[in-house]
C-alpha positions, 0 to 999 in steps of 0.5 A: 521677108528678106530674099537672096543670099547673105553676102552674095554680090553677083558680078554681071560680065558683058562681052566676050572679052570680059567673060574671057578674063574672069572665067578663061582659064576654068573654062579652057579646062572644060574643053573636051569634058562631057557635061553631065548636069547644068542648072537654069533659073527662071521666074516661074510668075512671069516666065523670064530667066535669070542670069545672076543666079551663083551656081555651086560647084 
């Protein structure tokens, strides 16, 4: 059984600068927005969570 998603290539960021560059602008926009949902993925066999989940808009 093949699992993931077809053509799917997760980019992993490590620091704060890196998030900046690749998310920066989408982010800043949030600024002063109310969140109203969110989603977290998390292995229910051993409990971990998981950070290269894509998340639809």
């Amino acid at each position: 059984m093949r699992m993931g998603i077809p053509g799917f290539a997760p980019s992993f960021l490590t620091g704060l600068d890196a998030v900046r560059r690749a998310h920066g602008s989408p982010l800043a926009a949030l600024a002063g927005r109310r969140l109203t949902r969110f989603a977290l993925v998390r292995f229910a066999e051993d409990g971990d969570w998981f950070a290269g989940c894509p998340l639809g808009r």
